[in-house]
C-alpha positions as CSV (number, residue, x, y, z in Angstrom):
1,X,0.8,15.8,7.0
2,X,4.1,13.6,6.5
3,X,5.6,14.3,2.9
4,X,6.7,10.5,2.8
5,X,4.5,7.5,3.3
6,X,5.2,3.8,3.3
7,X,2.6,1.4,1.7
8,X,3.5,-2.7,2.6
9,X,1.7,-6.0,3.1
10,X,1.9,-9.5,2.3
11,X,0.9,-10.9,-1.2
12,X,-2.3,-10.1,-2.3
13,X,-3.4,-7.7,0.7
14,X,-4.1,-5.4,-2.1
15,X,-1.1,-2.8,-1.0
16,X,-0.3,-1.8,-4.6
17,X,-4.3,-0.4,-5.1
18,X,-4.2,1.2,-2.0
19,X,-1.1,3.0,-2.7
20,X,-1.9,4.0,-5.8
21,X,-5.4,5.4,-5.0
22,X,-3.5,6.9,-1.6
23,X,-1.1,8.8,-4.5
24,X,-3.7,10.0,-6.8
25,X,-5.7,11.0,-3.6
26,X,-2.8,13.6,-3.3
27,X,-2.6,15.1,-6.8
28,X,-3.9,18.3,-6.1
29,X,-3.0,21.7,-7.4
30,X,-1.1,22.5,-4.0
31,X,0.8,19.4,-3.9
32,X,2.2,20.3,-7.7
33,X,4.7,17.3,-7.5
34,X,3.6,13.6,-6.7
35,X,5.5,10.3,-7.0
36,X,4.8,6.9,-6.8
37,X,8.1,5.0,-5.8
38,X,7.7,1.5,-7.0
39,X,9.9,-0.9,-5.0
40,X,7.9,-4.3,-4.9
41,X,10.8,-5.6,-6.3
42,X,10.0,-9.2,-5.4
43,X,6.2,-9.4,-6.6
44,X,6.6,-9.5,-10.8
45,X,2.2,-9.0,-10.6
46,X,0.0,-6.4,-9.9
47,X,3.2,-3.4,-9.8
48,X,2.3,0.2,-10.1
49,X,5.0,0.3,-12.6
50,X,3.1,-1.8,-15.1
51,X,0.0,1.5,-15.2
52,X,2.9,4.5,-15.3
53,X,1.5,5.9,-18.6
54,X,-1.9,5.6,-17.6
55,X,-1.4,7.0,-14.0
56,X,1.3,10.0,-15.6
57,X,-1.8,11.5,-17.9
58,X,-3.7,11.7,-14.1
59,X,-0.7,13.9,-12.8
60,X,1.1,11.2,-10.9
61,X,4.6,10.4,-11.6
62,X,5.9,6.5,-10.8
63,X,9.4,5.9,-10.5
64,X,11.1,2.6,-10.1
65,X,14.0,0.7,-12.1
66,X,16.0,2.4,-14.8
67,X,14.9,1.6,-18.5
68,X,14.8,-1.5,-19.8
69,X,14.6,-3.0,-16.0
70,X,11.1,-2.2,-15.6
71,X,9.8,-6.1,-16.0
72,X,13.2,-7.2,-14.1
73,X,13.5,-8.8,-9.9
74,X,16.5,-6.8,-10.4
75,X,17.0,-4.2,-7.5
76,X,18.4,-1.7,-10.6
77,X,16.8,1.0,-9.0
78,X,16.3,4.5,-10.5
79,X,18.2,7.4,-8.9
80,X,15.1,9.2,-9.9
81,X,14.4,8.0,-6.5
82,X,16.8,10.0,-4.5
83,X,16.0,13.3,-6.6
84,X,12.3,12.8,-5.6
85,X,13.5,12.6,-1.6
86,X,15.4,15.0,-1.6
87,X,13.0,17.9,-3.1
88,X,10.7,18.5,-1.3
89,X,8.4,20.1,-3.7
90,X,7.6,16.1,-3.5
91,X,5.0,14.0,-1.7
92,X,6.4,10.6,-2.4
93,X,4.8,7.2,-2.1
94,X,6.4,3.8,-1.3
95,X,4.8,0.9,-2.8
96,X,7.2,-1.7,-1.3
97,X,7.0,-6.0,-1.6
98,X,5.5,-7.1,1.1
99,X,7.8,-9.5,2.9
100,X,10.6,-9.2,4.6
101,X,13.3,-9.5,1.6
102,X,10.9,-6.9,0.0
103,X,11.3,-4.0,3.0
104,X,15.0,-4.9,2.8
105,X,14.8,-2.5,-0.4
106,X,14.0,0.3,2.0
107,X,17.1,0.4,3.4
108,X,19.0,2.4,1.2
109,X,17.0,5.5,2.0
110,X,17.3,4.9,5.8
111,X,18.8,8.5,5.7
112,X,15.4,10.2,4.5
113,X,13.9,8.2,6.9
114,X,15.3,9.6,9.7
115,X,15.8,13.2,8.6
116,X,12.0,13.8,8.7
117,X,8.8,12.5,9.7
118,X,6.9,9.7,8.0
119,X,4.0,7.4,7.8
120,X,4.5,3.7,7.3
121,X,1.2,2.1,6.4
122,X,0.8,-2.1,6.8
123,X,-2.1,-2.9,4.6
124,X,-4.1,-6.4,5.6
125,X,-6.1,-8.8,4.0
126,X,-7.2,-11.3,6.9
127,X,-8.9,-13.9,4.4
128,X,-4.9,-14.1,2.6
129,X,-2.8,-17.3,3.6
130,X,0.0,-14.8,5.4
131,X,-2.3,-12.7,7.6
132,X,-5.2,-15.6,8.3
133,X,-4.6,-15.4,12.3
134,X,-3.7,-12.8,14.0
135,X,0.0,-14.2,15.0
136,X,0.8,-15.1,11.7
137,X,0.0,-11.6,11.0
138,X,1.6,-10.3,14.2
139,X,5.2,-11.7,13.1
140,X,4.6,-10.3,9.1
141,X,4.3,-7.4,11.0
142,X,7.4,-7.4,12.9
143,X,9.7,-8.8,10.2
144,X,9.0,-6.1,8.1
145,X,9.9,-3.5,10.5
146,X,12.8,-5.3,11.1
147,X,14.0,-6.0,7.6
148,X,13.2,-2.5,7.2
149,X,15.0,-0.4,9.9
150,X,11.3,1.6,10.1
151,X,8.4,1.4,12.7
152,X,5.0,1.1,11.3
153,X,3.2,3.5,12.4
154,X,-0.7,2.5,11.1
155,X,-2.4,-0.7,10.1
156,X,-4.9,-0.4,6.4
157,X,-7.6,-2.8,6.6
158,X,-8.5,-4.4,3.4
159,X,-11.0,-7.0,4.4
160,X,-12.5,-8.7,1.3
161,X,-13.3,-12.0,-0.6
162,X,-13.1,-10.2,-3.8
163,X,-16.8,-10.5,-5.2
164,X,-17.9,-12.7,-2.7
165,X,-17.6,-9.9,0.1
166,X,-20.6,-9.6,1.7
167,X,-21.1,-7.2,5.0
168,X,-21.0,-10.7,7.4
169,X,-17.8,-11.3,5.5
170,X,-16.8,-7.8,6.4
171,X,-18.0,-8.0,9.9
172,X,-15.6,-10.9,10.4
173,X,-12.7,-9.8,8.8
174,X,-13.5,-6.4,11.2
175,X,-13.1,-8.5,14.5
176,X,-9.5,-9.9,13.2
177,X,-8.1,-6.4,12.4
178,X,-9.6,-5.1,15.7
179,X,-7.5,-8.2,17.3
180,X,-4.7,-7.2,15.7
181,X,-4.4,-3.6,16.1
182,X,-4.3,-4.3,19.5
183,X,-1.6,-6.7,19.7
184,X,-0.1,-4.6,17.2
185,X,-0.5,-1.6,19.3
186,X,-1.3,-0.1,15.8
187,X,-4.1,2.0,14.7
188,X,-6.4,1.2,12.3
189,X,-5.8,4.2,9.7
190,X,-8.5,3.1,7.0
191,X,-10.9,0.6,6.0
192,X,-10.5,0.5,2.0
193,X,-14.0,-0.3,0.4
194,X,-14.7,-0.9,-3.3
195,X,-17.0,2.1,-4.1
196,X,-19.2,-0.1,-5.3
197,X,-19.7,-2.4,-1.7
198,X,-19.5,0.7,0.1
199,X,-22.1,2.2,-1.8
200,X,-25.0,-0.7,-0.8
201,X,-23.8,-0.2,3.0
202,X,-23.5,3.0,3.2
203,X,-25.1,3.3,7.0
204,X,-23.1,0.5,8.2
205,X,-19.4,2.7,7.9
206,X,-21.1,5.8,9.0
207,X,-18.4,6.3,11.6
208,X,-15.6,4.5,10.2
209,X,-12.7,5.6,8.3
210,X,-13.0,4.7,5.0
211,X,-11.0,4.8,2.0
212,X,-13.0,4.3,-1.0
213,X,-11.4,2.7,-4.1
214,X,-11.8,1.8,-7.8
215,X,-10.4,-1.2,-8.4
216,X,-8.0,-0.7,-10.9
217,X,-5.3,-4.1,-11.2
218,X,-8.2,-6.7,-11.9
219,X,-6.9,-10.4,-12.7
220,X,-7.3,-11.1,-16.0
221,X,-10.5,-13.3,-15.1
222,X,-12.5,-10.9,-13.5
223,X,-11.5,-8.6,-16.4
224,X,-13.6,-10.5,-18.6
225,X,-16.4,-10.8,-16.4
């Protein structure tokens, strides 16, 4: 398994719950060190660095600007960062902004990158304005890599409507990510599922590889729901 893995996608893919589940998903008593690099440095909602106390009393540590820069588009970035690369006691996660400028951010640990092997996960929405055809999604695709200086090597599906997902919604959303990972030439990794969706179709994703979440970075107006 690759110590270092990249989570991106467009605005409101639902990157930043994937890669924070993906983290937690590793805090296990052989792995005794895990961080969360927050670098969506573009994005100021939904950032990993907004639930670092709640996510430290689970065992995961998130790293990301130096105090009193946490709420900043400031790249002030923590050299926390480096420590974290460089020992390799340490699976690390990127949660990085998902455009172009936002991968830019990557660049300064280009040298990790190539000293060892990695994963670098695209996450997609295709019912989001960026990724609603499968060129659109294509080129999101390619600018990242190239803003970057990394190839992608794995496509996340996160088809959903929020709470209007239904499995036909699904089903459609399935046929654009299929498209795509083929003119991609990417494979589909997972399929995240809200537990509670996957739990009413559980024979439908039989074979599939799911990645069940709890939904943790709820808008303010389902929170009240």
């Amino acid at each position: 398994m690759s110590r270092i893995t990249v989570v991106c996608g467009a605005y409101g893919s639902g990157k930043t719950e994937f890669a924070i589940s993906y983290a937690l998903g590793l805090v296990r008593p052989e792995n005794a060190k895990v961080a969360l690099i927050d670098l969506d440095i573009v994005n100021p909602y939904f950032r990993s660095r907004d639930m670092a106390a709640d996510l430290a009393r689970q065992g995961l540590t998130v790293i990301s600007t130096e105090p009193g820069f946490e709420h900043s588009d400031l790249p002030a970035l923590s050299p926390r960062i480096f420590a974290a690369l460089q020992n390799h006691e340490f699976q690390v996660v990127f949660d990085v902004g998902g455009d172009p400028a936002g991968a830019r951010a990557l660049g300064r640990f280009h040298q990790y990158f190539s000293a060892e092997a990695y994963n670098f996960y695209i996450v997609v929405n295709p019912y989001r304005p960026d990724t609603r055809n499968v060129t659109d999604a294509g080129k999101l695709i390619y600018g990242i890599a190239n803003a970057s200086r990394l190839q992608p090597n794995g496509l996340v599906s996160n088809i959903n409507l929020g709470r209007e997902t239904t499995l036909e919604v699904w089903k459609q959303g399935l046929q654009f990510i299929t498209e795509l990972a083929e003119a991609s030439k990417l494979p589909i990794v997972y399929h995240v599922l809200a537990e509670d969706f996957l739990r009413s179709h559980q024979d439908y994703f039989t074979d599939l590889p799911v990645f069940p979440i709890t939904l943790r970075m709820l808008t303010p107006w389902l929170e009240e729901v």
